[in-house]
N, C-alpha and C positions, 0 to 999 in steps of 0.2 A: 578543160575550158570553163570559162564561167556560168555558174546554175543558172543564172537568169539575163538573157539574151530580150526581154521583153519589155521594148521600148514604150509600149505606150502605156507603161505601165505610171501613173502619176505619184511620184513620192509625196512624203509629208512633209508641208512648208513650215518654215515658223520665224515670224521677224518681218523684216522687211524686204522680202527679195521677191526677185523678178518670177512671172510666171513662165516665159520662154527663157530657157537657157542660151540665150544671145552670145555672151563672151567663149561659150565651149564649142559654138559652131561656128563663131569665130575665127577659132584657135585652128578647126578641120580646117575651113576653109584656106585659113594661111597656107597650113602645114599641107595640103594637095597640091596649090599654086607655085610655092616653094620651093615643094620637090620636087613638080614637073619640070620646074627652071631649073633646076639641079643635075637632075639627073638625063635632061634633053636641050640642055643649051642650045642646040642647033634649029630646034622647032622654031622659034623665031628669032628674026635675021635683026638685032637691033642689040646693042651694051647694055641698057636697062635688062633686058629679062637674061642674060650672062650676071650681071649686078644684082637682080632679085635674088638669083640661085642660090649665090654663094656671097649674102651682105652678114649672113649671121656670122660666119667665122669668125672665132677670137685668137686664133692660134696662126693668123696669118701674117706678113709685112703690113703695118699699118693695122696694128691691135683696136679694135673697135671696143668702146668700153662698153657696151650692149650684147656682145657677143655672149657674152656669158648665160643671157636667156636665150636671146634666139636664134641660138640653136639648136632648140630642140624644135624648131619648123622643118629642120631640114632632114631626111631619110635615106639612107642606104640602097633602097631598093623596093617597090613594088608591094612586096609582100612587108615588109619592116612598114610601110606606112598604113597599109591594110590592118596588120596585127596591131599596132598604137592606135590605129583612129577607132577602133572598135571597144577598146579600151576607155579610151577616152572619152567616145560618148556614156559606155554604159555610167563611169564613174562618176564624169565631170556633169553632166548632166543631172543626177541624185544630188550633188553637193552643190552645184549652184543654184537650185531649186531650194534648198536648205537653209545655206548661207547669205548675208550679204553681200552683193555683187562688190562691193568694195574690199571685203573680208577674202572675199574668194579671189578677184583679182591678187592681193597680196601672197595669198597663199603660194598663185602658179607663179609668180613672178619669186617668190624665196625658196620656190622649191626647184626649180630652172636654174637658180642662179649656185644653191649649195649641192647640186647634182651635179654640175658643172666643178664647181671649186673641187670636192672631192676626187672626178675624173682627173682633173689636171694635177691634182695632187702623186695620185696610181699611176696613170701614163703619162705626163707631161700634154697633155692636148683637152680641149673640152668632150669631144665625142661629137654626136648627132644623135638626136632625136628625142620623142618624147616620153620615151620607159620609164626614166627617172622620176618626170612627174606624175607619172601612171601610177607607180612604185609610192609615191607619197600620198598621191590623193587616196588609195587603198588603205596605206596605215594611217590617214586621217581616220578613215570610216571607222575601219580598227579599232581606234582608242576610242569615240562617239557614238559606237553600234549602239551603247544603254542609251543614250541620251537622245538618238535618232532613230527610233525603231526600222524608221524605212533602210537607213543605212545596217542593218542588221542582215538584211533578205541578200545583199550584195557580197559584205564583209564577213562571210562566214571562213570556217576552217577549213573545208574542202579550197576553197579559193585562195585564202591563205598556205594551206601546204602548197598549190601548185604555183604560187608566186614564188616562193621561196625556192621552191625545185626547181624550176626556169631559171631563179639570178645562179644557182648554183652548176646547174646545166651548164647555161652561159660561162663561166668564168672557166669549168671542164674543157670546152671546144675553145676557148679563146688560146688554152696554152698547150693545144696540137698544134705541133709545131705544120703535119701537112695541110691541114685544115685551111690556113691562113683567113679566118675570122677572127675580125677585131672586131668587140664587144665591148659598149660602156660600161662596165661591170662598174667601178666608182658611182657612178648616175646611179644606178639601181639601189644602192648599198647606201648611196648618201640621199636620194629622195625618200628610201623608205624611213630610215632613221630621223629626217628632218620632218617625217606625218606624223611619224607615233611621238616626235617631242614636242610639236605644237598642239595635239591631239590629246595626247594626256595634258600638258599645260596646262589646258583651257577646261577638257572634260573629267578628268579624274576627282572624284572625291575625298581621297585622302594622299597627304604627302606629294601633292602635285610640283610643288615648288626643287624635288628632283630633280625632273627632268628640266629643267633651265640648264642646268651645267652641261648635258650632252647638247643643247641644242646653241649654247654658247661655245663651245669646241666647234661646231657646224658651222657658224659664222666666221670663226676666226681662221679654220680649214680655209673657207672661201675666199674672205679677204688677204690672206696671205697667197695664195693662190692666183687672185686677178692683180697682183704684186708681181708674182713670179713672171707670171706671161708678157706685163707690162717692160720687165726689163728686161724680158729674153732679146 
């Protein structure tokens, strides 16, 4: 599990950003409400909250060109929302304390949508939920630890091997056959890879101009992706 579980611990700001991390309790809040619609459609008797459940799918009749992000509101299961929203606060919480709430907004929204591209790329479907972003905001920290000490205390190497052990866990059980766990493994694999490419981008000291080319493949993985789906 992650070292530090200690939320009121106050990271280090710098720029112009908010003191309350608004857009990440945002994001819980969706992703609780969403799922509940999802996964209890019957709790309430009315099309709207049938409609809330399931408006993120991109891989349905009547492809929604939004789908691509928000999906990762929606969760599997109980425990799959528990394990991401604990996540999320710890991470998204340090980084939109940090960041630009405009900066950070863009981040979850191209890390949603190239977590996504990737997925549909590996299985043909976007997936659910919000790992992929989890997976990205991590290797944002990642490639920023020098530049944001506070991001240091989160983005260590114990944490790092067990992120990695997890996506590779995951992609193990995904392909027992008796198992029958499906796993966004794409999501994981392409959120991380699109943190550490906008993270080094931005953070790195030398020969940053690199990483554009992996994070340009991200893009075009995506948009040929929400192509695919489009004329499935």
């Amino acid at each position: 599990m992650p070292d530090a579980w200690d939320f009121s611990q106050k990271p280090q700001r710098a720029g112009p950003v908010l003191q309350t991390p608004i857009l990440t309790y945002l994001m819980v809040a969706l992703s609780v409400v969403i799922t509940i619609a999802y996964l209890l459609p019957g709790v309430v008797a009315s099309p709207l909250w049938y409609q809330l459940g399931h408006f993120g799918f991109a891989n349905t009749s009547g492809t929604a060109p939004w789908g691509f992000v928000t999906t990762i509101f929606i969760h599997g299961s109980a425990l799959h929302l528990i394990f991401n929203m604990l996540w999320l606060l710890q991470l998204g919480r340090m980084l939109e304390t940090s960041l630009h709430p405009l900066v950070y907004l863009a981040f979850i929204v191209g890390a949603a949508a190239v977590g996504s591209g990737c997925e549909v790329l590996i299985s043909g479907q976007t997936g659910i939920g919000m790992s992929g972003v989890v997976y990205a905001m991590f290797a944002l920290m990642w490639a920023g630890r020098g530049m944001y000490p506070a991001w240091a205390a989160i983005a260590t190497r114990d944490n790092l091997r067990y992120l990695i052990g997890w996506a590779i866990l995951c992609i193990v059980v995904t392909y027992i056959p008796i198992l029958h766990i499906g796993v966004a493994n794409g999501a994981h694999v392409g959120g991380f890879l699109f943190g550490l490419s906008i993270g080094f981008l931005f953070f790195s000291l030398r020969r940053r101009w690199i990483w554009a080319a992996p994070l340009a493949i991200l893009v075009g993985v995506t948009v040929l992706s929400a192509l695919r789906l489009h004329n499935a």
